[in-house]
C-alpha positions in Angstrom: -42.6 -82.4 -22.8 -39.9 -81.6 -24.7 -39.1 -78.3 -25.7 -38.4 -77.2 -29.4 -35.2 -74.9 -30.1 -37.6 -72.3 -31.4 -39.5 -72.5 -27.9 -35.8 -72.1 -26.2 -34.2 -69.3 -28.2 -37.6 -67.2 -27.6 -37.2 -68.3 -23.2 -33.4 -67.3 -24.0 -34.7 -63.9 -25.6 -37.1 -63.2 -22.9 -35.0 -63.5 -19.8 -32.5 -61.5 -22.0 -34.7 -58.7 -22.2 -36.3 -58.7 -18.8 -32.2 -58.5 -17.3 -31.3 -55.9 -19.7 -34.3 -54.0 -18.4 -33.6 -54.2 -15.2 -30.0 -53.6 -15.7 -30.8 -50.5 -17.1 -33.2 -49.4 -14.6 -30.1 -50.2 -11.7 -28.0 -48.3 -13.9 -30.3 -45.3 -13.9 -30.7 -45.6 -9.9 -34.0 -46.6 -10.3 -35.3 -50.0 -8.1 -38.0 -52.0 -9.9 -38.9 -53.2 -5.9 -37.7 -50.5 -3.7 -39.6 -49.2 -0.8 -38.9 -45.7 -1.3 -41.5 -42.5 -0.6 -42.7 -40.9 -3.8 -43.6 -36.8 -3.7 -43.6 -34.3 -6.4 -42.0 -31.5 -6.9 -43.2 -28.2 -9.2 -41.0 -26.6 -11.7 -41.3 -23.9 -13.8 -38.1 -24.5 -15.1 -36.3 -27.6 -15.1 -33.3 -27.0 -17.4 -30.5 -29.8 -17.2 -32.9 -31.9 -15.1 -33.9 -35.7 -16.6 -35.3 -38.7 -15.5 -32.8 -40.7 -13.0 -31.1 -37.6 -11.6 -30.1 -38.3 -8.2 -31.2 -36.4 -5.6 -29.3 -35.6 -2.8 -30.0 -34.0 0.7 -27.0 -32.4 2.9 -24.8 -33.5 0.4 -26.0 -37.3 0.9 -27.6 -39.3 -2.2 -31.2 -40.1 -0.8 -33.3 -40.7 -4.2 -33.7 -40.3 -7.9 -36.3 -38.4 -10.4 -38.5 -40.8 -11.6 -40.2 -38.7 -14.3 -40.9 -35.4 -15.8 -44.7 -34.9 -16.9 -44.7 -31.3 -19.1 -48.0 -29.7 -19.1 -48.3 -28.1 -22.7 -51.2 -26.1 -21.2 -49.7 -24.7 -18.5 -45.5 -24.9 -19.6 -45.2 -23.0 -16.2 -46.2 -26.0 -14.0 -43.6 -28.6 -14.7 -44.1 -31.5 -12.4 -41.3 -34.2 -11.5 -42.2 -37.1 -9.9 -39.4 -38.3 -7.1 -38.6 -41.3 -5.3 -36.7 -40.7 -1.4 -35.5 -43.3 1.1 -38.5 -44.3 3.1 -36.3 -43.4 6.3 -35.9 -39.6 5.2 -39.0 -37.8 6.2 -39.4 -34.5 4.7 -40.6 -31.3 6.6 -42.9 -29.4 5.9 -41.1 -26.3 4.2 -38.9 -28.4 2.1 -37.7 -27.1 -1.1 -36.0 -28.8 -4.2 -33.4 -26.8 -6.3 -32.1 -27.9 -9.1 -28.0 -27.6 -9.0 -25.1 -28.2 -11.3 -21.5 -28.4 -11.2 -18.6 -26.9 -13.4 -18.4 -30.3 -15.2 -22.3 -30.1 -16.1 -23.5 -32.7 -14.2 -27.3 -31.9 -12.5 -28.8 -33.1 -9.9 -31.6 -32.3 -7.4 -31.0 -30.7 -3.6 -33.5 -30.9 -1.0 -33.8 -28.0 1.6 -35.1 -30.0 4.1 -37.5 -27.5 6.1 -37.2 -26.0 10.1 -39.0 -28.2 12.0 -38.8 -31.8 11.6 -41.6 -33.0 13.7 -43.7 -31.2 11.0 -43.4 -33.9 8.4 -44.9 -34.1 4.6 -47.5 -37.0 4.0 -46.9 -39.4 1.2 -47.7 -37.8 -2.4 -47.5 -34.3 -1.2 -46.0 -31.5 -3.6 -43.0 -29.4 -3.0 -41.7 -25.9 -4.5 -39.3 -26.4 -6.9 -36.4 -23.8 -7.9 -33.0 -23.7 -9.7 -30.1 -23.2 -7.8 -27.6 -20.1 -8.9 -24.7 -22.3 -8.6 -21.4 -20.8 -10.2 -22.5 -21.7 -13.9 -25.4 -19.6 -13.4 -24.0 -16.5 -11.7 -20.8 -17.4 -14.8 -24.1 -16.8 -17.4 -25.2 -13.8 -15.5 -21.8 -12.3 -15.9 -21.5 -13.1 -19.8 -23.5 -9.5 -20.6 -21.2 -7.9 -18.5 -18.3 -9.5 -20.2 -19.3 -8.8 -23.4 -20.1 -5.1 -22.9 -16.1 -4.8 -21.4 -14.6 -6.7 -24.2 -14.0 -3.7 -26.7 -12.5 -1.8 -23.7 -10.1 -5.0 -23.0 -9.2 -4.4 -26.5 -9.3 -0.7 -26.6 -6.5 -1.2 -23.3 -4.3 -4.6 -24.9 -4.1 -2.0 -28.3 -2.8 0.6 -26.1 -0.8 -1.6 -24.3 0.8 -3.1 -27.6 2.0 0.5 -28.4 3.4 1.2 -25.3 5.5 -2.2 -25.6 6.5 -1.2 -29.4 8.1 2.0 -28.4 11.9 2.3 -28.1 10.9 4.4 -24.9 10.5 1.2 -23.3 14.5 -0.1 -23.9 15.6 3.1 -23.0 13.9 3.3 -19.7 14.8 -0.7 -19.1 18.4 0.7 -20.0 18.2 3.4 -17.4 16.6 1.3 -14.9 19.7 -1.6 -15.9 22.3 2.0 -15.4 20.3 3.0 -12.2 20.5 -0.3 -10.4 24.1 -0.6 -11.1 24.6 3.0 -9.5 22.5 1.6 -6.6 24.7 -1.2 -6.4 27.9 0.5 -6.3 26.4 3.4 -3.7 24.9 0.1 -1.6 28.8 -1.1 -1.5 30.6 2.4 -0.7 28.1 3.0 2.1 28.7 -0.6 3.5 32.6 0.6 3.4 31.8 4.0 4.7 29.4 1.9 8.0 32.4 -0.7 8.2 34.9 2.7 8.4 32.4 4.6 11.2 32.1 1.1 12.9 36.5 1.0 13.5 36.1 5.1 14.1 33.2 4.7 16.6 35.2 4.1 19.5 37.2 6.8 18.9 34.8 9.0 18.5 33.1 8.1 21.4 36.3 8.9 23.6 36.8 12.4 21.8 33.0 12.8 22.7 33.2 11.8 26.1 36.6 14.9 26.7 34.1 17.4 25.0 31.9 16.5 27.4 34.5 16.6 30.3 35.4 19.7 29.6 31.8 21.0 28.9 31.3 20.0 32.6 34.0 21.9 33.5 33.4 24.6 31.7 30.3 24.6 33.4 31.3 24.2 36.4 33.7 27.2 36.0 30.8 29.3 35.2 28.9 28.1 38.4 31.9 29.7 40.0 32.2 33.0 38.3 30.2 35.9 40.2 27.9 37.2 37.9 26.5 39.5 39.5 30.0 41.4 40.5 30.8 40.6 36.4 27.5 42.2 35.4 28.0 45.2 37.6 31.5 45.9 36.2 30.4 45.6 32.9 27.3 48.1 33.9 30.2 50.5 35.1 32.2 50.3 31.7 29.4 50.6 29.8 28.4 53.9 32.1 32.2 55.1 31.5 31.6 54.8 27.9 28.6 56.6 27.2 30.4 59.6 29.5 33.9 59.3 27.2 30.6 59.5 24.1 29.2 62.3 25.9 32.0 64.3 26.1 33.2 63.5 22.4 29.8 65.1 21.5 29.8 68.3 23.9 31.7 71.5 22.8 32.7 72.3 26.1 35.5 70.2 26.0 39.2 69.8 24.1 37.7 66.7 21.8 34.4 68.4 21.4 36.0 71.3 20.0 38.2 69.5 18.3 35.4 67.4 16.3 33.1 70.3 16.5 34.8 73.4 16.1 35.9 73.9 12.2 38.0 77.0 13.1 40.0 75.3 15.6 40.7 72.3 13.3 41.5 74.4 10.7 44.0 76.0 13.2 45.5 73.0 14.0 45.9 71.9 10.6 47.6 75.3 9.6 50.0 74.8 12.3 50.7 71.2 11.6 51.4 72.6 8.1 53.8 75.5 8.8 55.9 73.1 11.5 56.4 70.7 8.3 57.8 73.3 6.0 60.1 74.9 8.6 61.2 70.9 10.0 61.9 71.0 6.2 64.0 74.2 6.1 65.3 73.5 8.8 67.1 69.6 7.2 67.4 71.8 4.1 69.4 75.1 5.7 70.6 74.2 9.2 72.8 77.0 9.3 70.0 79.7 9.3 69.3 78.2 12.4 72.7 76.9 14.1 75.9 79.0 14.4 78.9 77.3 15.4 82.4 78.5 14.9 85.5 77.5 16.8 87.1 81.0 17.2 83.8 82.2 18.4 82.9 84.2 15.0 79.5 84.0 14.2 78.6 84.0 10.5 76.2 86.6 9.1 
């Protein structure tokens, strides 16, 4: 029998179509003969989540979503049908979250469950969740944010007008002067350390005769009695307060002396009349002298 072009253009279309479905379904990680478990999983929110997500367990790609069924009675009680490698048996416990990265791509984890004797059968339903990866705790903070915003510009306004005041160039000026000063102090004390290094030794000698004659110093007093020392000095001291005694009694010459107003004023009257006739005596030594060399005395 022999076929029209009509007949092979529409064979031509068909395997065309069946490929390109196919194709689309390999693309999609979906296989048209696969093997693989199916189990649901219960949403009450499954944003970013579509058909053909992967879904991954420890990091490992083990499946893909299926399909989504939205109930429009019950828009709490999403349900996502999901197809897992027949060699991954879920516990019992096992929880999917739905996760994204900071590129925006989604997929589905599996918490796989403590025990894994404990298995799920075929068909059974899981708890589903979204995951608060870092976009989501980033959208939790955007409130936050936006409540600090007018202080961020309330401080970059502030911080404008510090920058705009001259205040600033003066104080970079002082802190330019400063570290100059600094510099030159850093070099004088780096001359005045290389000046103490030469002087050290030096110094060290003079120290050690100081300490020499410290010793002996020392030493000296070691040898010194001081008890006889004391007891002199006990003896002078004794002699002095006597001598003090005495100043202070009238019974004696000093006493009187410092005591006795009368005989001061005695003693100053006869001081007195001594000077005045010493000075008579340099002024008219004749009244006083006679000398003749016949032996005639002058009247």
């Amino acid at each position: 029998m022999k076929l029209t072009n009509e007949v092979k253009i529409a064979l031509v279309a068909i395997v065309g179509i069946v490929l390109l479905f196919f194709g689309l379904q390999y693309l999609k990680g979906l296989r048209m003969f696969s093997t693989d478990e199916h189990y649901y999983a219960r949403f009450s929110d499954v944003t970013g989540m579509s058909a053909s997500s992967p879904i991954y367990a420890n990091g490992y790609k083990v499946g893909v979503v299926e399909s989504i069924d939205y109930n429009y009675a019950d828009p709490e009680n999403i349900v996502a049908t999901i197809s897992v490698d027949n060699k991954l048996h879920l516990p019992k416990g096992t929880r999917a979250e739905i996760s994204s990265d900071l590129l925006g791509n989604v997929r589905l984890e599996l918490k796989l469950g403590p025990n894994p004797i404990d298995v799920l059968e075929k068909g059974d339903t899981i708890i589903g969740a979204i995951q608060q990866g870092m976009m989501g705790k980033a959208a939790n903070m955007v409130p936050q944010i936006e409540q600090m915003l007018p202080k961020l510009d309330s401080i970059l306004a502030s911080v404008n007008a510090l920058l705009a005041s001259p205040a600033i160039g003066n104080s970079l000026q002082n802190i330019e002067t400063i570290t100059s000063n600094l510099s030159t102090t850093t070099a004088e004390l780096h001359q005045l350390s290389a000046s103490l290094n030469r002087q050290l030794p030096q110094m060290l000698t003079k120290a050690d005769g100081i300490l020499a004659n410290t010793q002996g110093f020392t030493k000296q007093l070691d040898g010194m009695d001081i008890a006889a020392t004391m007891t002199k000095l006990d003896q002078t001291m004794t002699n002095l307060k006597l001598m003090s005694d005495a100043l202070n009694s009238k019974d004696g010459t000093l006493g009187l002396l410092m005591h006795d107003p009368q005989l001061y004023n005695n003693l100053n009257a006869t001081m007195s009349d001594a000077d005045k006739l010493l000075i008579d005596f340099k002024e008219h030594p004749k009244r006083y002298i006679h000398f003749s060399v016949f032996g005639r005395k002058d009247k």
